[in-house]
C-alpha positions as CSV (number, residue, x, y, z in Angstrom):
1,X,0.0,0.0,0.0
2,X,1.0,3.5,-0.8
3,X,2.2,5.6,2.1
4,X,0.8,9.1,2.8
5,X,1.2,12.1,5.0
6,X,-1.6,12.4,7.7
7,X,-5.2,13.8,7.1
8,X,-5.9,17.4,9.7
9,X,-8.7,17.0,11.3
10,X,-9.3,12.8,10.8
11,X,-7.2,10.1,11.2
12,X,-7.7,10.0,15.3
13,X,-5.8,7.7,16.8
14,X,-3.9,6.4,13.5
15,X,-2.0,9.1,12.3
16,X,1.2,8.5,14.2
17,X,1.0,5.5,12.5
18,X,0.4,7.0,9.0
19,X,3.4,9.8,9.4
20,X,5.7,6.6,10.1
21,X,5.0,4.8,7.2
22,X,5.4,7.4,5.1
23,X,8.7,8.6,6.7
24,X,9.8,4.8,6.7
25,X,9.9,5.0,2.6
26,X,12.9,7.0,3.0
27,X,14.3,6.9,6.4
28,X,15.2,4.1,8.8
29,X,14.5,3.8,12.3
30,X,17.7,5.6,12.7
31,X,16.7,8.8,10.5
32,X,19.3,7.7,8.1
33,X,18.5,7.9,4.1
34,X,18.0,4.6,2.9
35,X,19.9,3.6,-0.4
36,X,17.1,3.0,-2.6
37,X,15.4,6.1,-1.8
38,X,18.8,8.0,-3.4
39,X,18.7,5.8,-6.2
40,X,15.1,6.7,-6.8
41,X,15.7,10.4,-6.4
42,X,18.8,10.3,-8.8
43,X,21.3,10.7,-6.4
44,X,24.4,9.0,-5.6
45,X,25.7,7.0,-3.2
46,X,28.7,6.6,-1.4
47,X,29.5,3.8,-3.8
48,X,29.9,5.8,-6.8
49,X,30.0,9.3,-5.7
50,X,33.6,11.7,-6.3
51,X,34.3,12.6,-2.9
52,X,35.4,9.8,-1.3
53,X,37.7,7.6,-3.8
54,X,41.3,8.4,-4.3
55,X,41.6,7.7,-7.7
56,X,40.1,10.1,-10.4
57,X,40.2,7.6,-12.8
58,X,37.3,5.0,-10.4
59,X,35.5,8.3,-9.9
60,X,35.1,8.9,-13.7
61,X,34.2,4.9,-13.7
62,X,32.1,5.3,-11.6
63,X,30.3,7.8,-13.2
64,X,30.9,6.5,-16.6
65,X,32.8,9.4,-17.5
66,X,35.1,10.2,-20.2
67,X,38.9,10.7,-19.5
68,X,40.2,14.2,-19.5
69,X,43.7,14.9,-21.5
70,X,46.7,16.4,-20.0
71,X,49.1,18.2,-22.2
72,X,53.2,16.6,-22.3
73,X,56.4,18.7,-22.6
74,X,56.7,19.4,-26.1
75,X,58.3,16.0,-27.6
76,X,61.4,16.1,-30.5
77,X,61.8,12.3,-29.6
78,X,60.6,8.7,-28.7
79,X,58.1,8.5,-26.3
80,X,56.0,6.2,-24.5
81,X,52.7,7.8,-24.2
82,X,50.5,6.7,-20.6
83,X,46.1,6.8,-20.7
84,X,45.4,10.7,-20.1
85,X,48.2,12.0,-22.0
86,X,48.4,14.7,-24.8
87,X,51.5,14.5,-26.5
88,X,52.5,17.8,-28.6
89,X,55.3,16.7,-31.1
90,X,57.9,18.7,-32.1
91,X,59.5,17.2,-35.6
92,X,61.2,19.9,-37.1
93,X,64.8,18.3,-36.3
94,X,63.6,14.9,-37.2
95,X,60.8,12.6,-37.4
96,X,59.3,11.2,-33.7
97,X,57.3,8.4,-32.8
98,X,54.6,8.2,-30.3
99,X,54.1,4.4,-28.7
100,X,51.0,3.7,-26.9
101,X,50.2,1.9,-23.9
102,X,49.7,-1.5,-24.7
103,X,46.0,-3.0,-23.6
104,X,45.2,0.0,-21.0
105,X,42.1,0.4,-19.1
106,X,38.8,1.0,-21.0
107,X,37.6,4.4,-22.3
108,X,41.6,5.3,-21.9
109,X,42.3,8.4,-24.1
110,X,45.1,9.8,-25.7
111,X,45.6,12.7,-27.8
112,X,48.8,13.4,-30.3
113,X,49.5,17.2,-32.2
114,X,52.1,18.0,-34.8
115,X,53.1,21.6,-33.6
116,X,56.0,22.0,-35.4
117,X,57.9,20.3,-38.6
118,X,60.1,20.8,-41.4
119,X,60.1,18.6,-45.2
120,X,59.6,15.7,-44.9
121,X,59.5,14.5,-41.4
122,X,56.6,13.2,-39.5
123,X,54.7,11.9,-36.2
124,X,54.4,8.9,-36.1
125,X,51.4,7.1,-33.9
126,X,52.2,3.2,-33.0
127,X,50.1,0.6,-31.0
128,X,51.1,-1.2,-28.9
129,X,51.4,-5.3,-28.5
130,X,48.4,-6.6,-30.4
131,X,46.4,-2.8,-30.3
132,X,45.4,-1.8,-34.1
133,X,43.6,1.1,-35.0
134,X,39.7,1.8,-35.7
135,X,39.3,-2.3,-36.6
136,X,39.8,-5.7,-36.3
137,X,43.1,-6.3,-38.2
138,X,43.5,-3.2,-38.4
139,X,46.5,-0.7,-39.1
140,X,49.2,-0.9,-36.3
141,X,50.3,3.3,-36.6
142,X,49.2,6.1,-38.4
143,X,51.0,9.4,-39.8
144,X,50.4,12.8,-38.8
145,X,52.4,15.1,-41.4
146,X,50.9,18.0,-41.8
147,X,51.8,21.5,-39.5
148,X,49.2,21.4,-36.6
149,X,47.5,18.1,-37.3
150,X,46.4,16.0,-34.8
151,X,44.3,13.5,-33.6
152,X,42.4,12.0,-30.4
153,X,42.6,8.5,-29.6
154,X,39.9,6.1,-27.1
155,X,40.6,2.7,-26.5
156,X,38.1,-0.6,-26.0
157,X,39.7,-2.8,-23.9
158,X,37.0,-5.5,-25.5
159,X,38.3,-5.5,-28.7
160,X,41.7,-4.2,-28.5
161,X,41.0,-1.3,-30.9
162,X,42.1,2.2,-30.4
163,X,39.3,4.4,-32.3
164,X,40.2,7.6,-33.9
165,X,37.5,9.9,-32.4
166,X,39.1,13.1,-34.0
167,X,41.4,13.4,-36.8
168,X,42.4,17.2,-36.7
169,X,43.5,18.4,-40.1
170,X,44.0,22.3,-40.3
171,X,42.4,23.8,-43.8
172,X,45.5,26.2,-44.0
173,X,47.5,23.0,-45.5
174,X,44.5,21.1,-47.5
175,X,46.1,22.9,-50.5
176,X,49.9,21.6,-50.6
177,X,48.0,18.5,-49.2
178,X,45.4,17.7,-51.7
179,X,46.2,19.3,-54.5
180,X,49.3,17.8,-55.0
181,X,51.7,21.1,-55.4
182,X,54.7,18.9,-55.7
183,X,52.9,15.9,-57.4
184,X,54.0,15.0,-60.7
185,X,51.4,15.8,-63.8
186,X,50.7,13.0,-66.5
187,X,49.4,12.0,-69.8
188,X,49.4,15.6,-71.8
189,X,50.3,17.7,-69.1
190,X,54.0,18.1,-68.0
191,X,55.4,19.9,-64.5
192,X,53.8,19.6,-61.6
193,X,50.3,20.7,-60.4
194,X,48.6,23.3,-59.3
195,X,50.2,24.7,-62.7
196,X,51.1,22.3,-65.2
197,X,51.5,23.0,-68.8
198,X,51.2,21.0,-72.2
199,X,54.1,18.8,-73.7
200,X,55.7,20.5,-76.0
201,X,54.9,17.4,-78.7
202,X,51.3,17.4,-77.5
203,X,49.2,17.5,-80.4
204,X,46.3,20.2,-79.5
205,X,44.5,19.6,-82.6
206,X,44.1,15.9,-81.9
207,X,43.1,16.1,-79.0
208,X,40.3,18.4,-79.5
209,X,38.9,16.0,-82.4
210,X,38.8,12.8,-80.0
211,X,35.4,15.2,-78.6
212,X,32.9,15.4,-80.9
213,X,31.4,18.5,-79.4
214,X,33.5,21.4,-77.5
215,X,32.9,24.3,-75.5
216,X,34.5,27.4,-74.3
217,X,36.7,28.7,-77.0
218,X,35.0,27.5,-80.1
219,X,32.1,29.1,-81.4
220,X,30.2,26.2,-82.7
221,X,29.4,23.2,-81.5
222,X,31.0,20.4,-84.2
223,X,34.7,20.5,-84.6
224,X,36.4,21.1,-87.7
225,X,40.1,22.5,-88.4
226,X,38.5,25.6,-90.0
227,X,36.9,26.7,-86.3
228,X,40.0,25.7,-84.9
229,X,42.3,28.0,-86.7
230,X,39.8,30.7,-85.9
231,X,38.8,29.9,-82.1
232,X,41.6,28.3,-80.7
233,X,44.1,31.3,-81.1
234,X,43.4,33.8,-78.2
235,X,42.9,37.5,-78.4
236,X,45.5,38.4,-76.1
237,X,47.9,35.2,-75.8
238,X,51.3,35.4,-76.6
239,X,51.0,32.7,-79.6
240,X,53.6,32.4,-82.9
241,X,51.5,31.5,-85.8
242,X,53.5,29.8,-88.5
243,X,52.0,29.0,-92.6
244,X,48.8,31.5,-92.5
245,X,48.4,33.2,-95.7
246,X,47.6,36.5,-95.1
247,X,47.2,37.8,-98.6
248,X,43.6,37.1,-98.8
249,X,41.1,39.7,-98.8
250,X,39.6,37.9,-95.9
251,X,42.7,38.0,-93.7
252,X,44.2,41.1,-92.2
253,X,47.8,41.6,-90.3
254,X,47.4,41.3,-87.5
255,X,48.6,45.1,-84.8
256,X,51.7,44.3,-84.1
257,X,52.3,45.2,-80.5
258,X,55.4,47.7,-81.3
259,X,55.7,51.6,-80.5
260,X,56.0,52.8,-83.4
261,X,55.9,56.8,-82.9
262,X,56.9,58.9,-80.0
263,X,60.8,59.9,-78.8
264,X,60.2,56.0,-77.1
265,X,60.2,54.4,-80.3
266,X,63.6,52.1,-80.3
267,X,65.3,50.2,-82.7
268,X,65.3,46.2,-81.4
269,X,69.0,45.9,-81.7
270,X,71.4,49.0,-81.2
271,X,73.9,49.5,-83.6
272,X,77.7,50.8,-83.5
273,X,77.6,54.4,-85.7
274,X,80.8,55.9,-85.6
275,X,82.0,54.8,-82.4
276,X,78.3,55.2,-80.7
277,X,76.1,52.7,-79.3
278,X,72.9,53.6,-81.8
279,X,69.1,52.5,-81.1
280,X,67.3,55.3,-82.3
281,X,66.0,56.5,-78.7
282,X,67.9,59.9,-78.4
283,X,70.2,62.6,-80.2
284,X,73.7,61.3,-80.6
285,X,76.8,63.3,-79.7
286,X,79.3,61.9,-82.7
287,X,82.8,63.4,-80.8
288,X,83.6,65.9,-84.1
289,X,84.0,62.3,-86.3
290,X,81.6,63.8,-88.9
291,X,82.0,67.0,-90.8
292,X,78.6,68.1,-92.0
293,X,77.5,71.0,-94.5
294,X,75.8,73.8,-92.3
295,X,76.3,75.3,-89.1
296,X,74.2,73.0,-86.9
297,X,72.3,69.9,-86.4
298,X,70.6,68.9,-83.3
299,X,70.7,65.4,-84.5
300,X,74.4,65.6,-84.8
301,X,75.9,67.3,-81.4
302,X,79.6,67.5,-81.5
303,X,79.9,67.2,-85.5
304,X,82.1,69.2,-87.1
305,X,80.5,72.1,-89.4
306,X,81.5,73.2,-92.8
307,X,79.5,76.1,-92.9
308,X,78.8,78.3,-95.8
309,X,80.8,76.3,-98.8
310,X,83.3,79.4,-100.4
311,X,87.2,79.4,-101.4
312,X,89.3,79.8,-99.8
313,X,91.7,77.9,-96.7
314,X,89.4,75.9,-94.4
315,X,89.9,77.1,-90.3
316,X,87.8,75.9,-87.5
317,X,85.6,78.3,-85.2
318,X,86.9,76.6,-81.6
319,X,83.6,78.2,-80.0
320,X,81.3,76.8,-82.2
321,X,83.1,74.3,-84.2
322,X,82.0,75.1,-87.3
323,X,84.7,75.3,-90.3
324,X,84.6,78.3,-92.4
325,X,87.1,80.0,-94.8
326,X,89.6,82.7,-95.2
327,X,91.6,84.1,-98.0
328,X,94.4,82.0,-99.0
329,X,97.3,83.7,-99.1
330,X,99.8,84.7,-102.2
331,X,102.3,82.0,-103.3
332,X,102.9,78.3,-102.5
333,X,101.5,77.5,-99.1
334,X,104.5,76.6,-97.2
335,X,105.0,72.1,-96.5
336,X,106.3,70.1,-93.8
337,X,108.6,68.4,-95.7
338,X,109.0,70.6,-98.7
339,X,112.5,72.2,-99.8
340,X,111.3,75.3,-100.2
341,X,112.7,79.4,-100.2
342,X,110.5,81.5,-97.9
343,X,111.3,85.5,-97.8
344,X,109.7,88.4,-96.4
345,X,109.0,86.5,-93.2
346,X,109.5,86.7,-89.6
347,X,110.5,84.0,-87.1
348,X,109.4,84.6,-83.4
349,X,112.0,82.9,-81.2
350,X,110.3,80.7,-78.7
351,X,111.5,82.5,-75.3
352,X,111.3,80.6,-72.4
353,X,111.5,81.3,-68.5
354,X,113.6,78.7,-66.4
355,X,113.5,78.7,-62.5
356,X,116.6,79.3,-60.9
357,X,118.2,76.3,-59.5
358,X,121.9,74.7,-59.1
359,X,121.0,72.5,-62.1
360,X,118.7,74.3,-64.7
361,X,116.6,72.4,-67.0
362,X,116.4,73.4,-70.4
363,X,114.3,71.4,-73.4
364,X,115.6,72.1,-76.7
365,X,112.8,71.3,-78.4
366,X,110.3,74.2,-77.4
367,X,113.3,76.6,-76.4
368,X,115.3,79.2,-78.8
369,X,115.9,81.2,-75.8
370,X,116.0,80.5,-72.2
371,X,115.8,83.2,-69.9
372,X,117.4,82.5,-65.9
373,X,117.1,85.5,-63.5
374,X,117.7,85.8,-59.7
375,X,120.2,83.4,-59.6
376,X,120.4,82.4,-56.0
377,X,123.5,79.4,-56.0
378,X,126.1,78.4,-58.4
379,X,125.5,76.4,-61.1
380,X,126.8,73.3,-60.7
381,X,126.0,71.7,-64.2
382,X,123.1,72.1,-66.8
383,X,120.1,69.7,-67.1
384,X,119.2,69.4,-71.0
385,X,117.0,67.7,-73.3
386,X,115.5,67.3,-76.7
387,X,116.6,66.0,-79.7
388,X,118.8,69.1,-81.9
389,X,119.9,69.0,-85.1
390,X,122.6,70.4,-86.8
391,X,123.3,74.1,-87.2
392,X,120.5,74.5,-84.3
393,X,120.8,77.6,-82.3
394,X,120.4,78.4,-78.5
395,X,120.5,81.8,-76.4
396,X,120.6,81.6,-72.8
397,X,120.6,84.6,-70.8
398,X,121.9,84.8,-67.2
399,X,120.9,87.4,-64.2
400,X,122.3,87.0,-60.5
401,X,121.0,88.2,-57.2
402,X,123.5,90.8,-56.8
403,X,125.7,88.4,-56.1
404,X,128.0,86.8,-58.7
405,X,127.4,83.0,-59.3
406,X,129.8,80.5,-60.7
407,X,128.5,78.9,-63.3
408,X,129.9,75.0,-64.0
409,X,128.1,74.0,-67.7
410,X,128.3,70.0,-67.6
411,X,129.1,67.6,-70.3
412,X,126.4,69.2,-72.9
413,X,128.4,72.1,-74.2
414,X,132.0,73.1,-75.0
415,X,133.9,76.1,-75.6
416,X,135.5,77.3,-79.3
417,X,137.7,79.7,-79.9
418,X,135.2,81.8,-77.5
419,X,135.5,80.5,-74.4
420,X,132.4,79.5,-72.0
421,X,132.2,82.0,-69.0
422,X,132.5,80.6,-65.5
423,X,130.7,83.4,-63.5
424,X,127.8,85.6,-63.8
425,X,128.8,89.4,-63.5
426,X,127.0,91.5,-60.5
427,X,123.4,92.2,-61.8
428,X,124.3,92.2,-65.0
429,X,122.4,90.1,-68.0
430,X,124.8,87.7,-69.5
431,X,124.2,86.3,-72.7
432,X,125.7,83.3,-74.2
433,X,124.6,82.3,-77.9
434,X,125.5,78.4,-79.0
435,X,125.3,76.3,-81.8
436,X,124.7,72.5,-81.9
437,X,127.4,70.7,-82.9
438,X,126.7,67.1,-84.6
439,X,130.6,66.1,-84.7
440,X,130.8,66.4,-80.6
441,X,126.8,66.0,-79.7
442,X,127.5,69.2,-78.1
443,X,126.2,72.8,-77.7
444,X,129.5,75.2,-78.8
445,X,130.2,78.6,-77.7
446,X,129.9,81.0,-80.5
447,X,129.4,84.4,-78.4
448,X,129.5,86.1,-74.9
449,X,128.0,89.1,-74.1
């Protein structure tokens, strides 16, 4: 019979009885709960509740719970994994292999994650002892090779089988995973994928006829070489097109993609033109190795200029390089190496200043007269050069300090029957005129003043 509290107002002389049997569905007679009313209620007992076992593991048993993961030192290594364990693998200096536990307690979980790798190298998950994966006779390790993938692991201690629960693959890698960037490409396609491109002995045009009917680029639906020639060759591709006969009144050239006018327009190839690199681009400067009629061209900087055309001898304008002409003079314009009579003509003697010193230095070649004043020391020898010729002539002219110098002339001269001076007189010019002297190689005294 059902128990129930009891009745106010009835119940006279029973209803101490009535409150006990109610309170004796849950209570016993020392006001303790009884066990089946907390299994009734949904509680739990001391059997299977968390508070009083030592090991987390029975309490989650107890409860039927799943097994919480706890994260490992990061592993570049072997390792033995234990139930509870998640195992972040570090392969980056080499590949590393996980072991699990061999036949551990039921529901045991395990987790493994690739955190870090370089080329080739992997994470590898093995079972252990007679353990496979997922099914009977099933794999004995799996491969995790891809940065940041992962899986979760729970084993059945019935069968022996740990199941993949999770199998974390991270989208930022299903490309160079799945579509095969380092993969090989086959059949008409050479390189490798995702951008492979046709053999260059594929033949386009027979493959297109194996279809029938073709889309896209052709504008009909039936092939035929005609629509090909027309359809196949894009607008804008870079494509050589070799034996088309253009002449036809139905064919046009095609624009070639050249510049054409503008100061960019270039030649393809530059040329050499007179020394200059040439391609068309710019003015050139020619360095005066052209002589041009006129008195400028902007195409021709640096040219040299003929000017008005007259008779006359040719001379060159150094400001503006342009060449005009003069009278020519009366009589046979004098050679280099002509034996010729001049008159009527004046020579300018090449006078030359020569510093002071105990050894002067005197070139023949561009001197007629050299000219030494303030003599400040003796002369202790002459310092010549040049290349005379016979019957050449040479003034030098002497001034001291006020003080009278000794003068010693060296090996390159010799006296005559006028003797070479061997001192300067006080502030006084002395003069001493020579000839060269092939017999001897020598200058000779011919006069002192």
């Amino acid at each position: 019979m059902s128990q129930r509290l009891p009745v106010p107002g009835s119940d006279n002389g029973t209803w101490g009885y009535v409150l006990n049997g109610f309170l004796g569905v849950a209570l016993d007679s020392g006001g303790n709960l009884l066990p089946a009313a907390v299994s009734a209620a949904g509680g739990l007992l001391s059997s299977n509740n968390l508070s009083d076992v030592s090991s987390a593991g029975t309490a989650r048993g107890n409860l039927n719970a799943a097994q919480w993961l706890v994260p490992t030192s990061l592993k570049t290594s072997a390792y033995n994994a234990v139930a509870g364990d998640f195992v972040a693998v570090d392969a980056s200096g080499g590949s590393v292999t996980v072991t699990l536990p061999t036949t551990p307690a039921d529901k045991t979980r395990i987790g493994v994650k690739l955190i870090n790798v370089s080329g080739s190298y992997t994470a590898t998950v093995a079972t252990g002892g007679s353990d496979v994966f997922n099914k009977t006779s099933g794999a004995t390790s799996l491969s995790l090779s891809l940065l940041s993938q992962g899986v979760l692991l729970q084993y059945a201690s019935s069968s022996g089988i740990w199941y993949v629960q999770a199998d974390d693959l991270p989208l930022a890698q299903l490309d160079a995973r799945y579509l095969g960037a380092a993969a090989a490409a086959g059949g008409d396609l050479t390189g490798t994928y995702p951008n492979p491109t046709l053999s260059a002995t594929t033949n386009v045009e027979s493959i297109i006829s194996a279809n029938t009917t073709v889309t896209g680029k052709m504008t009909t639906s039936t092939y035929d070489a005609a629509n090909i020639a027309q359809q196949v060759l894009g607008t804008s591709a870079s494509q050589v097109v070799s034996n088309k006969d253009l002449t036809s009144g139905t064919n046009t050239f095609p624009t070639f993609n050249q510049n054409t006018t503008g100061s960019a327009a270039k030649w393809t190839t530059a040329r050499n033109l007179a020394g200059n690199s040439v391609d068309g681009s710019a003015n050139v400067a020619f360095a005066n190795q052209f002589i041009v009629q006129g008195t400028a061209d902007s195409g021709l900087s640096g040219a040299q200029f003929l000017g008005a055309l007259s008779t006359g001898v040719m001379v060159v304008t150094t400001t503006t390089g342009v060449v005009t002409s003069v009278a020519a003079p009366a009589g046979t314009i004098v050679g280099t190496s002509d034996t010729q009579t001049l008159t009527n003509k004046r020579f300018t003697r090449r006078v030359v200043t020569v510093t002071q010193s105990a050894t002067p230095a005197i070139n023949t070649d561009n001197t007629d007269v050299a000219s030494i004043t303030g003599l400040a020391q003796a002369i202790t020898s002459f310092t010549m050069s040049g290349t005379p010729v016979d019957g050449d002539m040479l003034i030098i002219r002497l001034t001291d300090n006020g003080t009278a110098r000794a003068i010693a002339w060296g090996t390159s001269f010799e006296s005559s029957t006028v003797t070479l001076p061997t001192t300067t007189v006080i502030s006084t010019m002395l003069m001493v005129g020579f000839a060269w002297n092939t017999a001897t190689s020598k200058w000779r005294c011919i006069a002192v003043a």
